[in-house]
Each structure stands twice: as structure tokens, then as C-alpha cells.
PDB file of N, H, CA, C and O in Angstrom:
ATOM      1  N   UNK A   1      53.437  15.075 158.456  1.00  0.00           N
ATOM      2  CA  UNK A   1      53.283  14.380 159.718  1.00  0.00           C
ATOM      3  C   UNK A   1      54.005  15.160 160.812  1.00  0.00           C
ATOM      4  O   UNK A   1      54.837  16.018 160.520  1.00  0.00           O
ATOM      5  N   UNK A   2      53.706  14.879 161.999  1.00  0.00           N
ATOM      6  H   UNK A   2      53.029  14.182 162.236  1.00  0.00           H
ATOM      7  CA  UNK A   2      54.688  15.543 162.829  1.00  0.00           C
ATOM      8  C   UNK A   2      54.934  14.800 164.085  1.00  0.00           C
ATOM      9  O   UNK A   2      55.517  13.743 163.846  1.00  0.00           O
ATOM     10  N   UNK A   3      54.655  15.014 165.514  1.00  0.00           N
ATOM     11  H   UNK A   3      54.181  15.873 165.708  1.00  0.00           H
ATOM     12  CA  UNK A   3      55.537  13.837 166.219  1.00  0.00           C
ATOM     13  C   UNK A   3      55.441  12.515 165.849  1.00  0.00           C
ATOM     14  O   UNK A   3      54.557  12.217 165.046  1.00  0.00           O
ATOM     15  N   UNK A   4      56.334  11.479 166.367  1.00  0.00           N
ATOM     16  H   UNK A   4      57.052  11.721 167.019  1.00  0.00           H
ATOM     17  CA  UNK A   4      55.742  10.363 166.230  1.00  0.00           C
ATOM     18  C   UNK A   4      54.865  10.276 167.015  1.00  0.00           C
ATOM     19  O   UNK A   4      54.505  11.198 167.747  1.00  0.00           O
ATOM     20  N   UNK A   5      54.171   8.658 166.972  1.00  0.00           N
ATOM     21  H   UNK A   5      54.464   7.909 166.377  1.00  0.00           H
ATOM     22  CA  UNK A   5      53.121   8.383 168.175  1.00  0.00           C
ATOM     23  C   UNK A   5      54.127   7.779 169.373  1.00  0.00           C
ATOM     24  O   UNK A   5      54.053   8.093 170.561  1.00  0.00           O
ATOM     25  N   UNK A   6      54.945   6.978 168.870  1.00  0.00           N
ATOM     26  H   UNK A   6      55.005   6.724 167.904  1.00  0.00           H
ATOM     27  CA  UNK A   6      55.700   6.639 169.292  1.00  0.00           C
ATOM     28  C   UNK A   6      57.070   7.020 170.685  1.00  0.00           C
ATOM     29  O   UNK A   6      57.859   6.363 171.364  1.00  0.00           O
ATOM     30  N   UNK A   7      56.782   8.098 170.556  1.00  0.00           N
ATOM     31  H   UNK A   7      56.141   8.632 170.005  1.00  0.00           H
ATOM     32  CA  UNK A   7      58.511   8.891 171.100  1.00  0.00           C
ATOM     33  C   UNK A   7      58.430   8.106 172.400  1.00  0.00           C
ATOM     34  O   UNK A   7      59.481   7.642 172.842  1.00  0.00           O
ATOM     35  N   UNK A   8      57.292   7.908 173.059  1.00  0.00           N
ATOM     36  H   UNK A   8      56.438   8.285 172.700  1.00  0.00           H
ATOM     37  CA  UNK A   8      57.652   7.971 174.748  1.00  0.00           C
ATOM     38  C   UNK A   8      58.199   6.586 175.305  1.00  0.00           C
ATOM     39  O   UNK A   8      58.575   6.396 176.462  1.00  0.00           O
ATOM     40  N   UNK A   9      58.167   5.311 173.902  1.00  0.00           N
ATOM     41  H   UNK A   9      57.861   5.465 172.962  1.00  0.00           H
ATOM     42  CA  UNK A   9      58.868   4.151 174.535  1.00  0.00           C
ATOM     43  C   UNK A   9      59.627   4.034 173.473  1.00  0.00           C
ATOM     44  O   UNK A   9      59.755   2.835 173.225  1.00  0.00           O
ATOM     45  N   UNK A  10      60.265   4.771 172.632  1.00  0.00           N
ATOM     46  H   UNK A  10      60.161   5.745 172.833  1.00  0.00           H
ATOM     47  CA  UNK A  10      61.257   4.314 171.091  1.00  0.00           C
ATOM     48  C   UNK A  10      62.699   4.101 171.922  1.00  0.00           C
ATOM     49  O   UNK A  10      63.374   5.123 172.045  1.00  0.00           O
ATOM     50  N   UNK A  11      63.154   3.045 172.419  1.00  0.00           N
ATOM     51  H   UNK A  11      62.606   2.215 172.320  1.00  0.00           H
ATOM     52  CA  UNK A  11      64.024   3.126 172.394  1.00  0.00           C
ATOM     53  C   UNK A  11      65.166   4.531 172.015  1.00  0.00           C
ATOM     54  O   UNK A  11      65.606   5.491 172.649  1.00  0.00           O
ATOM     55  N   UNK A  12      65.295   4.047 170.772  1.00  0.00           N
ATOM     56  H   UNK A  12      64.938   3.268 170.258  1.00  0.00           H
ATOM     57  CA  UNK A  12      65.893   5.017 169.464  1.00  0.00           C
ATOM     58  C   UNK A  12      65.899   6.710 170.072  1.00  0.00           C
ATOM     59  O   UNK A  12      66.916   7.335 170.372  1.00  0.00           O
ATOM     60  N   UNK A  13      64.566   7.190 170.144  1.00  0.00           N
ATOM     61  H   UNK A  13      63.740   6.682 169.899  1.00  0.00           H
ATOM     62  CA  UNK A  13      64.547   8.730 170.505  1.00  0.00           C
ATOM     63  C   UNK A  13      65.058   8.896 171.736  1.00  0.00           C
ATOM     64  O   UNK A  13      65.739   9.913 171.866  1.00  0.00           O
ATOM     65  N   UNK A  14      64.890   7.938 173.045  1.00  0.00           N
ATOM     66  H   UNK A  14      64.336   7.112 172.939  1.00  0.00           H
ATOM     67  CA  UNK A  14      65.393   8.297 174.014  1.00  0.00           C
ATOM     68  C   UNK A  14      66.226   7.870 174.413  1.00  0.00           C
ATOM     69  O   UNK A  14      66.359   7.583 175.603  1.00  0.00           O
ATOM     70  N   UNK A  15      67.281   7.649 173.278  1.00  0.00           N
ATOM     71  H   UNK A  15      67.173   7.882 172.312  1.00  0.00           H
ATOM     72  CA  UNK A  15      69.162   7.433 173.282  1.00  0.00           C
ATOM     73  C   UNK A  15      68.980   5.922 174.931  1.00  0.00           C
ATOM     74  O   UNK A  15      69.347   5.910 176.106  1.00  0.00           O
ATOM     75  N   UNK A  16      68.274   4.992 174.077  1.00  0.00           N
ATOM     76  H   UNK A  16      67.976   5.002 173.123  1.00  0.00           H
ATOM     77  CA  UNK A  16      68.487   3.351 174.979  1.00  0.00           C
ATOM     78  C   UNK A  16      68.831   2.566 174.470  1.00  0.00           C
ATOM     79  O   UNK A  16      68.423   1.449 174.786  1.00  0.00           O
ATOM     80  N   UNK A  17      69.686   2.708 173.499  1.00  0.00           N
ATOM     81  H   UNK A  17      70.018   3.616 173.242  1.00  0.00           H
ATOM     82  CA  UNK A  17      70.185   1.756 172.287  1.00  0.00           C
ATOM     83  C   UNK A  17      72.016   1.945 172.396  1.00  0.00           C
ATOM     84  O   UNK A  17      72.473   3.033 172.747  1.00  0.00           O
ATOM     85  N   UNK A  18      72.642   1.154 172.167  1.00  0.00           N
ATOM     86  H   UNK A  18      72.271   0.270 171.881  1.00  0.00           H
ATOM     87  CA  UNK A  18      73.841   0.668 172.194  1.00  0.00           C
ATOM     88  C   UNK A  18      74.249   1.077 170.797  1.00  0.00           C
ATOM     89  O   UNK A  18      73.489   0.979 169.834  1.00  0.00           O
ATOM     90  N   UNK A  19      75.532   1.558 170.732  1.00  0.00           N
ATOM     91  H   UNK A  19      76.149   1.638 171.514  1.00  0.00           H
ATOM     92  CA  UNK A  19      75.925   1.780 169.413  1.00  0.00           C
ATOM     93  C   UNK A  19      75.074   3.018 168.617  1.00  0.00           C
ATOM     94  O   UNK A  19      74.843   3.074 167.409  1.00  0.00           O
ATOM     95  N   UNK A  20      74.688   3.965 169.639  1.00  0.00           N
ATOM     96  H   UNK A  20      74.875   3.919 170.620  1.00  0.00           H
ATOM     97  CA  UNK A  20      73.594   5.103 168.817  1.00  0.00           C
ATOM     98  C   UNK A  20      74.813   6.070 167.216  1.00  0.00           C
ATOM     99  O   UNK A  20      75.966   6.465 167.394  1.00  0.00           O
ATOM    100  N   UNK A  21      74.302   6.137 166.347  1.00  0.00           N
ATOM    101  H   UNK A  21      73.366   5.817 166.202  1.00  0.00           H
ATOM    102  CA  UNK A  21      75.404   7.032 165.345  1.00  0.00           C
ATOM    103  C   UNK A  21      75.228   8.103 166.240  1.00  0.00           C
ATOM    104  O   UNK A  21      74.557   8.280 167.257  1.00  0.00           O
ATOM    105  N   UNK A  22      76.331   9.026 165.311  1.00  0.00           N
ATOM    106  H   UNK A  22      76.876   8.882 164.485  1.00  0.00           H
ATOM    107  CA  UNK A  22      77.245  10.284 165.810  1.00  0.00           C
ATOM    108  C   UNK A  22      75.930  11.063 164.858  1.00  0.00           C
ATOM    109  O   UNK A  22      76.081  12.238 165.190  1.00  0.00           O
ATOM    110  N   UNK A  23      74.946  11.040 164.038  1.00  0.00           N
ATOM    111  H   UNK A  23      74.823  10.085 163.769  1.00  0.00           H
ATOM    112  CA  UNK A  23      74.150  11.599 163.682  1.00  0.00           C
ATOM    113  C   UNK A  23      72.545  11.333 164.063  1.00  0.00           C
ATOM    114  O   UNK A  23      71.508  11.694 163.508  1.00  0.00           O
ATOM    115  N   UNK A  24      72.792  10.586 165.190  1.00  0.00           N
ATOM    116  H   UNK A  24      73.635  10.292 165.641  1.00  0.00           H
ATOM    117  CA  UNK A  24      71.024  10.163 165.864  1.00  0.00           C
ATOM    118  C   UNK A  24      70.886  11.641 166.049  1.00  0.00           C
ATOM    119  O   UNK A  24      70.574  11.190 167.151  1.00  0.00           O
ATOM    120  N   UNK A  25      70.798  12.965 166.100  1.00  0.00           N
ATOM    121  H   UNK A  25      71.052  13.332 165.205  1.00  0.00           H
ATOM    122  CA  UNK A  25      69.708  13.545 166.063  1.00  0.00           C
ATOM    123  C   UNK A  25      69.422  14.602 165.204  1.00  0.00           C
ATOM    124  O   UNK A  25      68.599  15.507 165.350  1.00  0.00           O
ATOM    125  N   UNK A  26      70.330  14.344 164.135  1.00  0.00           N
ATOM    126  H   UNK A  26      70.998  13.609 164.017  1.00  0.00           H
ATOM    127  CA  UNK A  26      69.448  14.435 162.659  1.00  0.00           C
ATOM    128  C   UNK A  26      68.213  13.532 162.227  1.00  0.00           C
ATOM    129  O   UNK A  26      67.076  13.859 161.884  1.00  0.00           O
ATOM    130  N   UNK A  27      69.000  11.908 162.397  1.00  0.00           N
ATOM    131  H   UNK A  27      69.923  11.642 162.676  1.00  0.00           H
ATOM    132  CA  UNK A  27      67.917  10.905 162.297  1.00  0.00           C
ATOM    133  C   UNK A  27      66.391  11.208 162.972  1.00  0.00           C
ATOM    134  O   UNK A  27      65.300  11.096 162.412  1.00  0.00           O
ATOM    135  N   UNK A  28      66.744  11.728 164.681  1.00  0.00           N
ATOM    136  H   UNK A  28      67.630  11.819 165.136  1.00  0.00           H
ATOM    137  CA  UNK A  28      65.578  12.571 165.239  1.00  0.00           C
ATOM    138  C   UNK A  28      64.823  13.533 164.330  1.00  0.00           C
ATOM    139  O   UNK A  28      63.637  13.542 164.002  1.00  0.00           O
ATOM    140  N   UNK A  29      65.944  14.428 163.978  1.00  0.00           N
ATOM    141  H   UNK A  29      66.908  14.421 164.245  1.00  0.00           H
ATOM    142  CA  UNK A  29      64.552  15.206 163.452  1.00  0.00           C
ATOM    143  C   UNK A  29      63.948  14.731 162.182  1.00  0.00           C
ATOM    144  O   UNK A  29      62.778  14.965 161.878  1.00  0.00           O
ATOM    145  N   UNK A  30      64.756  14.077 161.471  1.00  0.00           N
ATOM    146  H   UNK A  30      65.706  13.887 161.718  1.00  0.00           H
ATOM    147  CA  UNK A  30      63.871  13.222 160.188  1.00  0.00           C
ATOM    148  C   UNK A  30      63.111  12.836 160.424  1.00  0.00           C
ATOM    149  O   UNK A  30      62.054  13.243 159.942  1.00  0.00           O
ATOM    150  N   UNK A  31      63.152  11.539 161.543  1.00  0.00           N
ATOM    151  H   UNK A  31      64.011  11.209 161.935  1.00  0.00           H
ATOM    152  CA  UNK A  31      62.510  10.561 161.288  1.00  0.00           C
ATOM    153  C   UNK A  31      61.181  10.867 162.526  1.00  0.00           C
ATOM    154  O   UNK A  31      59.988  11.126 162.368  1.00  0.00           O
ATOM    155  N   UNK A  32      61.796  10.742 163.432  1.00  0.00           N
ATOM    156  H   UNK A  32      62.765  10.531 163.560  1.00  0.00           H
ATOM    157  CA  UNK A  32      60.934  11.437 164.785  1.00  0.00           C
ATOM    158  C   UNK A  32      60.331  12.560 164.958  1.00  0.00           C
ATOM    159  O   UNK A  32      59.321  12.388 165.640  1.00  0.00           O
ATOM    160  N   UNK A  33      60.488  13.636 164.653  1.00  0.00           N
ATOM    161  H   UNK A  33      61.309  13.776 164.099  1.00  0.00           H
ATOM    162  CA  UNK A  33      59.433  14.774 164.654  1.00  0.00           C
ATOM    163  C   UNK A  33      59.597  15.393 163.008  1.00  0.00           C
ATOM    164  O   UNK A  33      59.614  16.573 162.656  1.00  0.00           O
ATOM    165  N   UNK A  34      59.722  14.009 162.068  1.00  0.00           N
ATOM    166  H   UNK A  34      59.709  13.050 162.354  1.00  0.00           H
ATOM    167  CA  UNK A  34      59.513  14.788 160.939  1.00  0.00           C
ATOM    168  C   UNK A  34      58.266  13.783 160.534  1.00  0.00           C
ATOM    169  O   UNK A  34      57.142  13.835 161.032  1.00  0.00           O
ATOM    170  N   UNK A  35      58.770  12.736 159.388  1.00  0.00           N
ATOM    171  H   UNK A  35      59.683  12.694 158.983  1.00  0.00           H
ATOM    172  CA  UNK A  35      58.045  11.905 158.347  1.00  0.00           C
ATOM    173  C   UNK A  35      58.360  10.800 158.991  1.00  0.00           C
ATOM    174  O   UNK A  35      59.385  10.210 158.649  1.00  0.00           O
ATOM    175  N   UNK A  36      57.336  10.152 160.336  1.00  0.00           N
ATOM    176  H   UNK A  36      56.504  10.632 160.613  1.00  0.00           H
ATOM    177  CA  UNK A  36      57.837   8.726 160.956  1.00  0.00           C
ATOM    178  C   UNK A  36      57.105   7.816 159.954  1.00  0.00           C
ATOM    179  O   UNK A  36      56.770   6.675 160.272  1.00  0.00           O
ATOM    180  N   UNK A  37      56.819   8.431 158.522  1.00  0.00           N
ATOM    181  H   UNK A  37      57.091   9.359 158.264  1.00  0.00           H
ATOM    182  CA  UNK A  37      56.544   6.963 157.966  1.00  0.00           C
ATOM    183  C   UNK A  37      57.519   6.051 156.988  1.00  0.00           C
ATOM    184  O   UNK A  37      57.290   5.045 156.317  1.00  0.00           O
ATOM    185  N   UNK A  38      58.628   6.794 157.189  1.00  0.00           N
ATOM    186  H   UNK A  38      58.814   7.611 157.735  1.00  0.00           H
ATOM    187  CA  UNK A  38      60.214   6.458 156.388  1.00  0.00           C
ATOM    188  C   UNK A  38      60.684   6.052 157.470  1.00  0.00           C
ATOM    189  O   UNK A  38      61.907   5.922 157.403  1.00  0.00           O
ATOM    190  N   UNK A  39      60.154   5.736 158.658  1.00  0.00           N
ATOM    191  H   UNK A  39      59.161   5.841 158.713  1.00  0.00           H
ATOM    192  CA  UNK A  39      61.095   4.948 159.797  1.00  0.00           C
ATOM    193  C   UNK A  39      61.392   4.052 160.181  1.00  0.00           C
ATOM    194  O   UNK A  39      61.207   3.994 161.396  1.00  0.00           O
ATOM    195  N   UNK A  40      61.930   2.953 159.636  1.00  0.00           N
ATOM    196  H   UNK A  40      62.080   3.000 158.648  1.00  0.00           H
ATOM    197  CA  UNK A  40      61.975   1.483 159.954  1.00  0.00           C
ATOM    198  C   UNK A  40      61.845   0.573 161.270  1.00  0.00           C
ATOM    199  O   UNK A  40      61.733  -0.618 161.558  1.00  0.00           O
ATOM    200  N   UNK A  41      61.926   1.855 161.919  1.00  0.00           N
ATOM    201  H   UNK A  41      62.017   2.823 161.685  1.00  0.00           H
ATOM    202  CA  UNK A  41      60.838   1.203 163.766  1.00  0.00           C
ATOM    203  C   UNK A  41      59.516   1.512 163.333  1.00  0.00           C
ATOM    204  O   UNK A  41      58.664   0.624 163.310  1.00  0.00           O
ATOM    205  N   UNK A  42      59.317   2.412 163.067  1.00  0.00           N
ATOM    206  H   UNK A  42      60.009   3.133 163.086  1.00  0.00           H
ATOM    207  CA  UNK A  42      57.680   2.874 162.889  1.00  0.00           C
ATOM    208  C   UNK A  42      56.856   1.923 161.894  1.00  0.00           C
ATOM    209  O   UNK A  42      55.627   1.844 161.873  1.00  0.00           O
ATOM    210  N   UNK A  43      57.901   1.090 160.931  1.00  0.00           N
ATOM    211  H   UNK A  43      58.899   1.154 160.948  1.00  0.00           H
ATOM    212  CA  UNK A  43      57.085   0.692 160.085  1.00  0.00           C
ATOM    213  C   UNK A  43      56.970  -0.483 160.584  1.00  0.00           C
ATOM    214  O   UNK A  43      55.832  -0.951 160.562  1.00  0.00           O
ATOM    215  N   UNK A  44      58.327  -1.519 161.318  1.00  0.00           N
ATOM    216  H   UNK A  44      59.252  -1.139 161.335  1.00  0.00           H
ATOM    217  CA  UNK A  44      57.370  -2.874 162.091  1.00  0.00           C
ATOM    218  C   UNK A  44      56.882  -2.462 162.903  1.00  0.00           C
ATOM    219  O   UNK A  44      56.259  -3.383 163.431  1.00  0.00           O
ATOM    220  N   UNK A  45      56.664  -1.187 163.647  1.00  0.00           N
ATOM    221  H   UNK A  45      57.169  -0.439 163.217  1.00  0.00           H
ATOM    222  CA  UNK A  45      55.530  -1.543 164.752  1.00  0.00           C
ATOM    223  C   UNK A  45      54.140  -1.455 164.263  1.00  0.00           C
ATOM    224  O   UNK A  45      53.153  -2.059 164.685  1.00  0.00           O
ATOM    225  N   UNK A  46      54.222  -0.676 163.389  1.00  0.00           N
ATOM    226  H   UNK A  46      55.023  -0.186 163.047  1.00  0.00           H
ATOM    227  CA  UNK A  46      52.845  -0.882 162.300  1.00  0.00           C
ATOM    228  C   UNK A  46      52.332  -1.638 161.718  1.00  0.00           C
ATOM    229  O   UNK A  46      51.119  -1.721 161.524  1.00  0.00           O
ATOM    230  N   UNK A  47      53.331  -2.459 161.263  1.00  0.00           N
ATOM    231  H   UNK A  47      54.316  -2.391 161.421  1.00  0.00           H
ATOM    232  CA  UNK A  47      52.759  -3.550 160.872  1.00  0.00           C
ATOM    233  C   UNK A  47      52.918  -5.392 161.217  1.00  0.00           C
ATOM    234  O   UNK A  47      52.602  -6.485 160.749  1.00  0.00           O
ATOM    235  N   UNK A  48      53.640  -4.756 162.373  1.00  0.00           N
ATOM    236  H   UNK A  48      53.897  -3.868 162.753  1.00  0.00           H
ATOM    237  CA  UNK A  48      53.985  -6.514 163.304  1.00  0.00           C
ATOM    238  C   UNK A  48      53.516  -6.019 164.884  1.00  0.00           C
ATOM    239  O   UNK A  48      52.928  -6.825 165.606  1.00  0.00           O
ATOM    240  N   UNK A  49      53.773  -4.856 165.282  1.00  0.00           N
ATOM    241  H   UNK A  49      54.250  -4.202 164.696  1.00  0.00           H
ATOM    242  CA  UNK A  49      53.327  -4.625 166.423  1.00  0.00           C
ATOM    243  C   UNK A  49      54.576  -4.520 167.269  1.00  0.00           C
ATOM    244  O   UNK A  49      55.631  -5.006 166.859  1.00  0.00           O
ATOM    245  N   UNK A  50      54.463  -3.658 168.896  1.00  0.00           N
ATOM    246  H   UNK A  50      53.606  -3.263 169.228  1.00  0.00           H
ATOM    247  CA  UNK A  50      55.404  -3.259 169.220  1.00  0.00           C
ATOM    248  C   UNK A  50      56.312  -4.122 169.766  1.00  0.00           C
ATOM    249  O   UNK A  50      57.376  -3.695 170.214  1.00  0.00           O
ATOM    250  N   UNK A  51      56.020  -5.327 169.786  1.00  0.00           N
ATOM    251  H   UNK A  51      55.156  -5.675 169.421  1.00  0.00           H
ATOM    252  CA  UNK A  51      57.451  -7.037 170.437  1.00  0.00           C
ATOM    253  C   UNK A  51      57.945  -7.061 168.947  1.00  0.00           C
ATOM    254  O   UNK A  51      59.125  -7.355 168.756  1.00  0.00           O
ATOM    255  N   UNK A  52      57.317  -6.840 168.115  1.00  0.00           N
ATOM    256  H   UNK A  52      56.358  -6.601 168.270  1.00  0.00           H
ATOM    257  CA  UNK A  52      58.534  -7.223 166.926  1.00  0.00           C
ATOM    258  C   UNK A  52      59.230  -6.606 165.978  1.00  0.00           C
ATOM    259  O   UNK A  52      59.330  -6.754 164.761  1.00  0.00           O
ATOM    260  N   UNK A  53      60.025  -5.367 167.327  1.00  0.00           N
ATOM    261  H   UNK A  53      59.944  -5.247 168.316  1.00  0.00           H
ATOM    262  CA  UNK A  53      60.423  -4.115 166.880  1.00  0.00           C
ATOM    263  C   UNK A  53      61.819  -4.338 167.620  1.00  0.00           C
ATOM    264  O   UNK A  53      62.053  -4.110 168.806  1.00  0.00           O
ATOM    265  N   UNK A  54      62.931  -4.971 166.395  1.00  0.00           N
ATOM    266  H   UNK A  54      62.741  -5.157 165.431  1.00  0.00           H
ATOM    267  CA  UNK A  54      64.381  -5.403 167.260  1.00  0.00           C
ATOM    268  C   UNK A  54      64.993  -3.853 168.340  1.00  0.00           C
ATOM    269  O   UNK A  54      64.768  -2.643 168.383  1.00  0.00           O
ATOM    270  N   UNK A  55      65.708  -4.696 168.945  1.00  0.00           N
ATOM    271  H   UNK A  55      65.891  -5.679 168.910  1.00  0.00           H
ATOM    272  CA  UNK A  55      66.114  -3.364 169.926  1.00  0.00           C
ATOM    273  C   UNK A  55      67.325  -2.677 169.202  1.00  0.00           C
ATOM    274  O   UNK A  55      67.926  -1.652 169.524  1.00  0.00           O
ATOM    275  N   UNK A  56      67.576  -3.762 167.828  1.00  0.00           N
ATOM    276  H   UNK A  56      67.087  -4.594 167.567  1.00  0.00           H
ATOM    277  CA  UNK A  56      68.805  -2.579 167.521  1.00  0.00           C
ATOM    278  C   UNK A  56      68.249  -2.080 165.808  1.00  0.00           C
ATOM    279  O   UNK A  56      68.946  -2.438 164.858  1.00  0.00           O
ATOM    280  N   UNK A  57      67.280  -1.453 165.620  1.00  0.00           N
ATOM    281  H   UNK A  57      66.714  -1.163 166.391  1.00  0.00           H
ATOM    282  CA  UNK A  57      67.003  -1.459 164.991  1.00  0.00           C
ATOM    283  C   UNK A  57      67.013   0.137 165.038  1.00  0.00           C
ATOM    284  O   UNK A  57      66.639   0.824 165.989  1.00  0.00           O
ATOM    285  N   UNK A  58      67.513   0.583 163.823  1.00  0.00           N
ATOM    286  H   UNK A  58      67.816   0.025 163.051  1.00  0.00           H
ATOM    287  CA  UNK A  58      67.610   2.100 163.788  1.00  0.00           C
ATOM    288  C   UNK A  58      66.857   2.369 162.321  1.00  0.00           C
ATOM    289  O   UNK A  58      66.735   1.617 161.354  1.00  0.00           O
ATOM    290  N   UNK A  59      66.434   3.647 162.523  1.00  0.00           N
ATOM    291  H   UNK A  59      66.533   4.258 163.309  1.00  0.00           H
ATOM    292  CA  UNK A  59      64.977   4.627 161.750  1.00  0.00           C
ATOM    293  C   UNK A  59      65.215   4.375 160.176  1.00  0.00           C
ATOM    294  O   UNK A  59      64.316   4.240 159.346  1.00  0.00           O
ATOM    295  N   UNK A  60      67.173   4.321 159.824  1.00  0.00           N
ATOM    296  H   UNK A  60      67.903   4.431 160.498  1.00  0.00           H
ATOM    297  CA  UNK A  60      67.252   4.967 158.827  1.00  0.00           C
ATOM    298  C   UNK A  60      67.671   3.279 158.056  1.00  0.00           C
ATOM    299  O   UNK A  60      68.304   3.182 157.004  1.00  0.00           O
ATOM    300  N   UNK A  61      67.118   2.006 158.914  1.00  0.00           N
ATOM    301  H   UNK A  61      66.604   2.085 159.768  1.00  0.00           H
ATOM    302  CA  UNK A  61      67.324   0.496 158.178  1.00  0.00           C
ATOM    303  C   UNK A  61      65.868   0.041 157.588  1.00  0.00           C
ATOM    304  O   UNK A  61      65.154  -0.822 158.099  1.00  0.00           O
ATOM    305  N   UNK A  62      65.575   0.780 156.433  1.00  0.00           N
ATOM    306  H   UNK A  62      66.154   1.481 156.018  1.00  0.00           H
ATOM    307  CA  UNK A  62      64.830   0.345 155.819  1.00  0.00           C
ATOM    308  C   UNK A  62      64.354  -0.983 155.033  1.00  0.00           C
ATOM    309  O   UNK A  62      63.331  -1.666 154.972  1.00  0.00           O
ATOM    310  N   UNK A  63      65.642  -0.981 154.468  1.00  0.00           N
ATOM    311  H   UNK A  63      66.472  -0.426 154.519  1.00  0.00           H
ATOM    312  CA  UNK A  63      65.747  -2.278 154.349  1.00  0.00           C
ATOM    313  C   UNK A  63      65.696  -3.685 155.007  1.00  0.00           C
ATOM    314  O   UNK A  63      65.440  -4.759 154.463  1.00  0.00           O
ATOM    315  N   UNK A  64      65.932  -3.486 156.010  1.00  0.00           N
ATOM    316  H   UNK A  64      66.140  -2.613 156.451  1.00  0.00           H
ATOM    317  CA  UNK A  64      65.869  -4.575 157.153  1.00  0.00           C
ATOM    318  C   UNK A  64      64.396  -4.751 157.880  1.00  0.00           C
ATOM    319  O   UNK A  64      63.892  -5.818 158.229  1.00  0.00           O
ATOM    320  N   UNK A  65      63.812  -3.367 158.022  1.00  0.00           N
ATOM    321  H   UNK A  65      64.222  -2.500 157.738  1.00  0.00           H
ATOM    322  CA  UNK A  65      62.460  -3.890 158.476  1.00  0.00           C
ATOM    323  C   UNK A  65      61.976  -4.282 157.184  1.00  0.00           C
ATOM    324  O   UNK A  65      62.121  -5.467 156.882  1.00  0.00           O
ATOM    325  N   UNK A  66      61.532  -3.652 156.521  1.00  0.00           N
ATOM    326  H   UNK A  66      61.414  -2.690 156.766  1.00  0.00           H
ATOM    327  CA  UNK A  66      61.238  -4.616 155.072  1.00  0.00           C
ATOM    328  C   UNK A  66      61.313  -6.313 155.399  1.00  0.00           C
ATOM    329  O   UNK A  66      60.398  -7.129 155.291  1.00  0.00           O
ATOM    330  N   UNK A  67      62.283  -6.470 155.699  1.00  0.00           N
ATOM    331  H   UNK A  67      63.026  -5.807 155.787  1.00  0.00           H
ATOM    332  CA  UNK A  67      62.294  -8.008 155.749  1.00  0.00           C
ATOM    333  C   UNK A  67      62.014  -8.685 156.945  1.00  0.00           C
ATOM    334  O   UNK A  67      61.879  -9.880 157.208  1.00  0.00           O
ATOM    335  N   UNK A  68      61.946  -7.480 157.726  1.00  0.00           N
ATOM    336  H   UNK A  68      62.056  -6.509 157.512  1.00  0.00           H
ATOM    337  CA  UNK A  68      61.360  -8.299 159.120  1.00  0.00           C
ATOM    338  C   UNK A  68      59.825  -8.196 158.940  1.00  0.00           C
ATOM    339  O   UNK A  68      59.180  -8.966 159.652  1.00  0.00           O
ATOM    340  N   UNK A  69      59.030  -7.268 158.002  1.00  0.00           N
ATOM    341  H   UNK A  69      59.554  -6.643 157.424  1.00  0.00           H
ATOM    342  CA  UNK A  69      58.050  -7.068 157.781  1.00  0.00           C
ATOM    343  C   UNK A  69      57.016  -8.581 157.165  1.00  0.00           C
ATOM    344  O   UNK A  69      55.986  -9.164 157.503  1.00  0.00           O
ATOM    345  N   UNK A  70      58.060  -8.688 156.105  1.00  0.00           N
ATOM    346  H   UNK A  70      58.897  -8.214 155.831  1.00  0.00           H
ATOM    347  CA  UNK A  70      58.039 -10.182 154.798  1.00  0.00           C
ATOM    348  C   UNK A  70      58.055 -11.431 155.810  1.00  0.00           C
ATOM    349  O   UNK A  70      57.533 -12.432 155.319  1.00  0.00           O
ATOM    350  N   UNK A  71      58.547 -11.588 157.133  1.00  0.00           N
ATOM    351  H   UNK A  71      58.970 -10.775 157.532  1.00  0.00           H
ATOM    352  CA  UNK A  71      58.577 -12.660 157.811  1.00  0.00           C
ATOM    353  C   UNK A  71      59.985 -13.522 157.354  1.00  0.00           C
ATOM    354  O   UNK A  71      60.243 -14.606 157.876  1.00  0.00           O
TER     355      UNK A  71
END
């Protein structure tokens, strides 16, 4: 895969998030111009759509969209 589709409103990529880690742009290149399908924004917006994509929701909480996914 390569960019996301995503980049131009992700929060996340364009450092609009509170509390960003000291490694957001490793996470960038993983998740954002690598494999955005291991990205836990990418995956609720895929599959809930882009309102039910928390604002603090970072690439590498898999687990958590998972369950925002499950309802």
C-alpha cells in the first residue's frame, strides 16, 4: 500500500491531536505512508465512517478501534 487516502484530514498525520508520542513519526511512516491497513483510524473510518473516528485515537490502538468497530 502506500499513501493513505486519508492524510489531508487525519488529524494524527497533521500533528492536531493533543498528547502526540515522542515517536508519531515513525508511527507516520508505518502507518501513513506505509500499511494504513494496521491503522486503527483507518480501520473505523472504514468501517464506521469518518464521525466515528475518536479524536484521540492513535494508528498504533488497535485494540480499541476493534471495539469501537464491535459497537
Amino acid at each position: 500500500m502506500g499513501k493513505c487516502i486519508c492524510l489531508n484530514g487525519c488529524a494524527f498525520f497533521n500533528d492536531n491531536m493533543a498528547g502526540m508520542p515522542s515517536m508519531s513519526e515513525s508511527l507516520k511512516e508505518k502507518y501513513c505512508l506505509g500499511d494504513n491497513s494496521k491503522c486503527a483510524r483507518f480501520m473505523v473510518f472504514s468501517a464506521r465512517g469518518k464521525g466515528s473516528v475518536p479524536a484521540d485515537l492513535f494508528p498504533h490502538q488497535k485494540e480499541r478501534a476493534v471495539k469501537i468497530i464491535e459497537g
